[in-house]
N, C-alpha and C positions, 0 to 999 in steps of 0.2 A: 830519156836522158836522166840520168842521178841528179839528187839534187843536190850541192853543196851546201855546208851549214858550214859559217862564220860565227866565232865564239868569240867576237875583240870585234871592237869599233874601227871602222874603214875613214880613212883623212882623205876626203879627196884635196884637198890642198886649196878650198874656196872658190876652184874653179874648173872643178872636176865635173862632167857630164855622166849621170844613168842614161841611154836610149833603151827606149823599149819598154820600159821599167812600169809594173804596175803593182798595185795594192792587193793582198792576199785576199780573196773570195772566198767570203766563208755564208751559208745561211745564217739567219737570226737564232734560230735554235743553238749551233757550232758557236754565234758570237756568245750566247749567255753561258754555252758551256765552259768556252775559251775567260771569259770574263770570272768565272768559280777560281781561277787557277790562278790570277794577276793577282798585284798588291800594287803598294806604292812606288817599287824600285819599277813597274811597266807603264810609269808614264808618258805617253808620246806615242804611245803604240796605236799604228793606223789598220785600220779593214777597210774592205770594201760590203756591206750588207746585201746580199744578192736580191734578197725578198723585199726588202725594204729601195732597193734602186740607189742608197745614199752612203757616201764616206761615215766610218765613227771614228774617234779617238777616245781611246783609253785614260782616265782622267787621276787614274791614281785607286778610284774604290768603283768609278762605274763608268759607261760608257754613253759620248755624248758628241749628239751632231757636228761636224767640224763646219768651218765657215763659208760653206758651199751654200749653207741653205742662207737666207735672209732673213732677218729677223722680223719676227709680225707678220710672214705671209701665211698664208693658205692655203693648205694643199690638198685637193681631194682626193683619199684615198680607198674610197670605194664602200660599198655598205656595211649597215652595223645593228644587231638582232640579240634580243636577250637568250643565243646561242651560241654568238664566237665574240662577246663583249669582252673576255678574258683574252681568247689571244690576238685580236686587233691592236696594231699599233699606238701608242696611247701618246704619240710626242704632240708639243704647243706648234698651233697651225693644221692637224691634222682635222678634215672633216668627213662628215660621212653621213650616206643618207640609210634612213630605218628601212629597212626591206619585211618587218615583222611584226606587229604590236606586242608590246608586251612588258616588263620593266625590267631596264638594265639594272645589275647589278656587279659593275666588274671588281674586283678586290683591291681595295685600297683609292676607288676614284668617288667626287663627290660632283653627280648628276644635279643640273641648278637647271630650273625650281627643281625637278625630279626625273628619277628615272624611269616614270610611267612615258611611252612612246606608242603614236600609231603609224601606219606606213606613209613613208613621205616626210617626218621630222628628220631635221638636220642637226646632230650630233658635234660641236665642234670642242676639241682638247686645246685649253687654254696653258695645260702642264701638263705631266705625265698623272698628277693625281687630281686631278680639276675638268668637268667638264660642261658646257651649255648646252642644256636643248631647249632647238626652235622650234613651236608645235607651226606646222604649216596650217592649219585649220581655223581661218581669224573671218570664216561666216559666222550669221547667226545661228543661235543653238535654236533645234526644232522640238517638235515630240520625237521624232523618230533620228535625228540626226545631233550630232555633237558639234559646238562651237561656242561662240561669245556670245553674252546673254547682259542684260541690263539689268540693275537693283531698282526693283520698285520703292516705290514712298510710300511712308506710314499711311496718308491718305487712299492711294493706290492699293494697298491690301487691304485696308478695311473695306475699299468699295467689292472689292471682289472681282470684279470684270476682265483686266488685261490679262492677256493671256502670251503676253512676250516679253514678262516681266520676272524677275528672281525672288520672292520672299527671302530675307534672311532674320537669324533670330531673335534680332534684335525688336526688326517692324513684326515678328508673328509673337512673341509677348506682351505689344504694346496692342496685339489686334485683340477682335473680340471671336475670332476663331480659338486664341490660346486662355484669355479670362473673358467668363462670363459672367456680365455685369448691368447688363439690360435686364430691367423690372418684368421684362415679360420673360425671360429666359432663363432665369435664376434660377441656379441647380442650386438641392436641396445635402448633398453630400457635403462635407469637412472638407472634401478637397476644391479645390474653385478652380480648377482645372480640368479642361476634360482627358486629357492624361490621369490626372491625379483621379479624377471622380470615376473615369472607367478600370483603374486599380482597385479604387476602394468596393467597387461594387464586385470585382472580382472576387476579395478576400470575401465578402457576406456570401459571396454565391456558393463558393468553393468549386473543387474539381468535379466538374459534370461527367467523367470517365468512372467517380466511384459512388456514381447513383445505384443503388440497390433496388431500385426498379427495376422493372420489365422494358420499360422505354429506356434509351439511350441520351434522349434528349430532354433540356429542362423543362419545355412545352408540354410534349407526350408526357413526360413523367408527372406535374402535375396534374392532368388532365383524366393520368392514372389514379393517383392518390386521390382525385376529386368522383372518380368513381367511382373511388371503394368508401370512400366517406359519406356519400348520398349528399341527399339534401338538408341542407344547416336550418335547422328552422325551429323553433321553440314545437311548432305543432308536429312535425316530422320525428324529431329525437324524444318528445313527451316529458320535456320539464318545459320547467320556468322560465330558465335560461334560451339565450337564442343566438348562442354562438358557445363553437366545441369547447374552450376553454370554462366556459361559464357551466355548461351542462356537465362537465369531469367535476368542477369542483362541487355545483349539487348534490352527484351520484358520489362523491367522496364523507360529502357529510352525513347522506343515508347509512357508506358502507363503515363508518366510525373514523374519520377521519385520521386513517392511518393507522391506528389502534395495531397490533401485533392481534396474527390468529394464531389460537390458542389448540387447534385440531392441530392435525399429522401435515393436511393439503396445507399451503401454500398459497392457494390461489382462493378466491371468492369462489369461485363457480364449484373448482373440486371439493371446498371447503362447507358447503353445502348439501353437495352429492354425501360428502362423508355421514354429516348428519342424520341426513335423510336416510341413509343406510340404517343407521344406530338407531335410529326413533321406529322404523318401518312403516307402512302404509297407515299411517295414522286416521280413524275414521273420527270428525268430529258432529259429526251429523248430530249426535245425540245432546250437547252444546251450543252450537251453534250454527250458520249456514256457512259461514265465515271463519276463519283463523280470528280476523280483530273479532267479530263476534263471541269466537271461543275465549278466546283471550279476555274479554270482556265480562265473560260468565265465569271465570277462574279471578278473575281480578276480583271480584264482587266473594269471591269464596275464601283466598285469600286474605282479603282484607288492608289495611292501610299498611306501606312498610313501614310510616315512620311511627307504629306504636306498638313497635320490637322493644321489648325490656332487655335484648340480649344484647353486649356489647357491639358483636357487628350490625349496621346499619342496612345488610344487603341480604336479601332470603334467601343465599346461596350459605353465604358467611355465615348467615345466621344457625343455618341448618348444621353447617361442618361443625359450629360451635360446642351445638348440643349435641351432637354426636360425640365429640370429643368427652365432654361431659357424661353421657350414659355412658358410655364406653361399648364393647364388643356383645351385643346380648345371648351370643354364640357361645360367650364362657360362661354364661349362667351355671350355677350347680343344681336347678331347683328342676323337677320334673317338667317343667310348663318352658319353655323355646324362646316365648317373647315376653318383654316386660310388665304387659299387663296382666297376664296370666300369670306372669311369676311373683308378683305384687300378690293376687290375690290368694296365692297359693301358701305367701307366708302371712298375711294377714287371718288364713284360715289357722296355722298355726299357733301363730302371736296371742289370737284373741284382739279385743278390743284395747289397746295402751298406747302409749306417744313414749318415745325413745328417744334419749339425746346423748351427747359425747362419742358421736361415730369419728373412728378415725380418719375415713373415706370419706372423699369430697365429690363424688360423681357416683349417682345413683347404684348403675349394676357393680361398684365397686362396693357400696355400702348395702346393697343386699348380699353379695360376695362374705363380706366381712358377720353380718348378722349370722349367715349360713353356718360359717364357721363356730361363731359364738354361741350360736345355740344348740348346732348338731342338728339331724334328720330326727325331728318330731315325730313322723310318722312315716321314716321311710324304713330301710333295712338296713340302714347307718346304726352310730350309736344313739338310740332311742332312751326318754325319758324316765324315768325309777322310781318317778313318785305315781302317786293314784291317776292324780288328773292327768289328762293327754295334749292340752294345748295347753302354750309360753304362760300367760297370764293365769289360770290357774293353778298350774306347777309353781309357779312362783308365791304363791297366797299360800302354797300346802310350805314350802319353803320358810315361808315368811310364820307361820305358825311354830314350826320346827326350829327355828334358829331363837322365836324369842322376841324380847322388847327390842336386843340388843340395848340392856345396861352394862356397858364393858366397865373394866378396874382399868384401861388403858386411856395414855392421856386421847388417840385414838376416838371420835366417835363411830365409825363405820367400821364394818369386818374388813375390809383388802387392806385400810391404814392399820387396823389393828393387831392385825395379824404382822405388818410389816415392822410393827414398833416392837412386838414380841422378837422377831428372828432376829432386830438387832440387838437384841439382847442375851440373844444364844451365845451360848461359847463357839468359836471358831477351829476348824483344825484342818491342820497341812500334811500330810506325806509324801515322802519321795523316797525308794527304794532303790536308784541307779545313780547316788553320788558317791567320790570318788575321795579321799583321805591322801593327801601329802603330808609324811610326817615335817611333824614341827611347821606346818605351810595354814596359814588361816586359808578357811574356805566360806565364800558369803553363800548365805540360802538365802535365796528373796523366795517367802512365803506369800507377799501379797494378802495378807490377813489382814491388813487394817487396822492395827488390835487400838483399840479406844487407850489403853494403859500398856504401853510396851514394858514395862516392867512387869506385869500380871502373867505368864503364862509359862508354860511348862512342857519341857524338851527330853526328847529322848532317843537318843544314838545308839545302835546295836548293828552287828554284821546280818551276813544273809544269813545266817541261822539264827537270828534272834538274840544273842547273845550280846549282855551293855558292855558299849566302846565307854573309857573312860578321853574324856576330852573337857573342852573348858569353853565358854562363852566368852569371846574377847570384846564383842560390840553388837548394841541393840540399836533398830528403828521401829519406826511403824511397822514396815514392808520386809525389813532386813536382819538378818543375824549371822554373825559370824563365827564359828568355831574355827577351833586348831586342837590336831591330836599328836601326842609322839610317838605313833605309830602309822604306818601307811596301807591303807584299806580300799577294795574297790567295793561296789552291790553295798555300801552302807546305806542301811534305813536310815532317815531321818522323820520323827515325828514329834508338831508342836501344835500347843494346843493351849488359845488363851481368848480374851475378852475384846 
C-alpha cells in the first residue's frame, strides 16, 4: 500500500477519532539520525524507539522520554563493560550490571567515586551525563582478595603486629618504620629517612652497571680490587705507613713530590729505564759495594756544595756556568784540543808575564783574542821578525828598539801618541761620480770633521781633469755646498783640510 504524505495540518473538529493509529518505528541509531535533521519548528514530534522499547519526543534541539516513564524509577537495562560504555543507553533511572572489570570511560559521563569496575558492580545513570557505581564487594580486604579494610592507629603501626589493619601516611610518618629516632638505630646519613638514606647511599654508590671490573657486582668487585691490592699492612707494602693512602704519599715524597720529569718517559718506571739506558751498565764495584756507598765516595770527592764561589748554588748549574764562561774549547786556534794544553802551549810562547786589559771575559775567548794579538809564535802563521822567538823576549828586543819612549806628544804611550799625531794630520775627501745642476746648489757631506771649517781647500774638475769654475755657497763641519752655471755629470770633487 502507498503511503500518503499530508503537507497541512488535519482538524479533526476536538472530536475526531484515529483507530489503529501508531507512532513511527524507528531504531536509536534512525532516531539520532532523524534527530541531525529537526530544528525548533519539529517540536512535538513523536517516535516510537525500537531498541530502547520507549516513546521520545522531539523537544525542539534533542530528544527526550515522554511521560510514560515515571520519574525517579529504575530501570534495568542490562550489562555494562568498558566495551559498549559508549553505546549503552545513558538516560536517568537506567541501571546496569558490570559483566567485565575494567574502567568505564564513556564520553561526556562522570563515573562517582570512579570508573574503575569489577564483575557484579551496579552502574546506575542519575542523567544522561552523571553516573554511580555500586562496588558489590563490602567483605573484608585479604592478602589475596579485594574488599573493605580498617585504618590502624598510630599505636597499632608502631607495634607492628595487626595484620588486618591499613597503615596510612599519615600514622607511617609519625612511625619509626618512616623516622629513625631510637639511640640504638640511628642512622648516620643527612637523610633521617630510610627513603631518603637509601637515596643518599645510592648517589655515593653509583651505577653498579658501569663497574669496570671483572665482577658485575659491588661485593665481587670489591673483593676483586681487594685481590689485586694484597694485603694493607705497613710490613707487606714496606713503608712506614700502614694504609694505601698513607704509603702513596711516602712513595710520593721519595719520587719528588710531583716535581715534573725532565727525561722523554713520562712515567717513573719508563723514566728510569731511559736513564738506565744513557748511563749503561754502570760497574761501581771499584767505589763502592753500594750506589749510597758510591755516592758516598763521590760526595767525599766532590766536596761541600755550599762552597761554590760560582753564582749557581747547584753542581749541575754550577758546571753549565762555567762552561758558559770557557766557552767552546773546540774553537781553540792553538795546536793543543783542550784548555790545559792550550794554556801551556801559550805560556811556552808568552814567556814568563801577567797580561791585563783583555777584551774577553771568558777564558777560551781570551785565549782566542791573545791568539789573534800575538799571531803564530811558532807556528806557520805569521811568525815573529825579531831575534828572540817567544812573546816576552820579542817584546824586551821591542822595548830596546823603540827607546825610553821620551815623546814631544802631550801623549805619554805610543798607540795615544800616535793617535794625537793623526789628529793632527790633514784630512782629505774625494768623490768622482757627482752630478752638477746648472745654477742648482749641490751639498757634499765630506764627513771630515775638519777642526776649522774655514781651513781647507777645494777642487772641482770634470772626468778628464779639467777645473769646473763653481763657487762655495755654504760651509760646516761635515758639509759644503757648491753651485756651477754650468751642468756636469762624473764631476770630481776633491777637499782637503784640518
Amino acid at each position: 500500500m502507498a503511503t500518503k504524505k499530508f503537507y497541512h495540518d488535519i482538524d479533526m473538529l476536538n472530536v475526531g477519532e484515529i483507530k489503529g493509529a501508531r507512532l513511527q518505528n524507528i531504531t536509536t541509531s534512525d532516531k539520532t539520525t532523524l534527530g541531525a535533521s529537526l530544528g525548533a519548528g519539529n517540536v512535538g514530534l513523536q517516535v516510537w524507539d525500537t531498541d530502547l522499547a520507549a516513546p521520545y519526543i522531539w523537544s525542539g534541539s534533542t530528544w527526550i522520554r515522554d511521560a510514560l516513564v515515571v520519574t525517579g524509577s529504575i530501570v534495568y537495562k542490562g550489562t555494562i563493560n568498558p566495551t559498549n560504555d559508549e553505546t549503552v543507553p545513558k538516560d536517568s533511572g537506567f541501571q546496569y550490571a558490570v559483566d567485565a572489570a575494567g574502567t568505564l570511560a564513556a564520553t561526556g559521563v562522570t563515573f562517582s567515586p570512579s570508573g574503575v569496575v569489577e564483575v557484579g558492580d551496579i552502574v546506575l545513570f542519575t542523567s544522561a551525563t552523571e553516573a554511580s557505581v555500586f562496588q558489590r564487594n563490602t567483605e573484608e580486604a585479604t592478602e589475596t582478595s579485594l574488599g573493605i579494610v580498617e585504618l590502624a592507629t598510630q599505636a597499632e603501626v608502631d607495634a607492628g603486629t595487626d595484620t588486618s589493619k591499613v597503615i596510612t601516611p599519615a600514622t607511617l610518618e609519625g612511625s619509626e618504620l618512616f623516622t629513625v629516632t631510637a639511640p640504638e638505630t640511628t642512622i648516620n646519613t643527612a637523610a633521617q629517612t630510610i627513603t631518603g638514606a637509601i637515596n643518599e647511599h645510592e648517589t655515593d654508590i653509583g651505577t653498579v652497571g658501569d663497574l669496570t671490573t671483572t665482577a658485575a657486582s659491588l661485593t665481587a668487585a670489591v673483593n676483586e680490587l681487594d685481590a689485586e691490592l694484597g694485603t694493607i699492612t705497613a710490613g707487606a707494602m714496606g713503608t712506614t705507613a700502614s694504609t694505601v693512602s698513607g704509603a702513596i704519599a711516602e712513595l710520593d715524597t721519595y719520587t719528588g713530590n710531583g716535581v715534573t720529569l725532565t727525561t722523554t718517559a713520562t712515567t717513573l718506571s719508563a723514566a728510569i729505564n731511559e736513564i738506565d739506558a744513557l748511563q749503561g751498565n754502570v760497574d761501581i764495584s771499584a767505589i763502592g759495594a753500594t750506589v749510597t756507598a758510591a755516592l758516598a765516595a763521590h760526595e767525599s770527592d766532590i766536596g761541600e756544595i755550599t762552597d761554590l764561589t760560582t753564582a749557581s748554588a747547584k753542581l749541575v748549574l754550577a758546571i753549565n756556568e762555567l762552561d758558559a764562561e770557557i766557552g767552546n774549547t773546540g774553537d781553540l786556534n792553538t795546536s793543543a784540543t783542550t784548555l790545559v794544553t792550550a794554556i801551556n802551549e801559550h805560556e811556552t810562547d808568552i814567556g814568563n808575564m801577567t797580561l791585563t786589559g783583555l777584551v774577553a771575559t771568558d777564558l777560551s775567548a781570551a785565549l782566542r783574542e791573545l791568539r789573534v794579538d800575538i799571531g803564530d809564535v811558532g807556528g806557520s802563521g805569521a811568525t815573529l821578525d825579531t831575534t828572540a822567538t817567544d812573546l816576552a823576549a820579542a817584546i824586551n828586543e821591542h822595548e830596546a828598539d823603540l827607546g825610553s819612549m821620551s815623546l814631544d806628544t802631550t801623549a805619554t804611550n805610543v798607540t795615544a801618541a800616535i793617535n794625537e799625531v793623526h789628529g793632527e794630520l790633514m784630512k782629505r775627501y774625494f768623490n768622482s761620480s757627482l752630478t752638477l745642476v746648472a745654477d742648482t746648489p749641490l751639498t757634499v757631506n765630506h764627513a771630515l770633521g775638519l777642526t776649522d771649517k774655514d781651513q781647507f781647500t777645494i777642487r772641482v774638475a770634470d772626468s778628464a781633469g779639467k777645473d769646473i769654475s763653481c763657487e762655495v755657497t755654504s760651509v760646516d763641519t761635515n758639509n759644503l755646498t757648491i753651485e756651477a752655471s754650468q751642468g756636469l755629470s762624473n764631476v770630481h770633487v776633491m777637499i782637503i783640510g784640518f
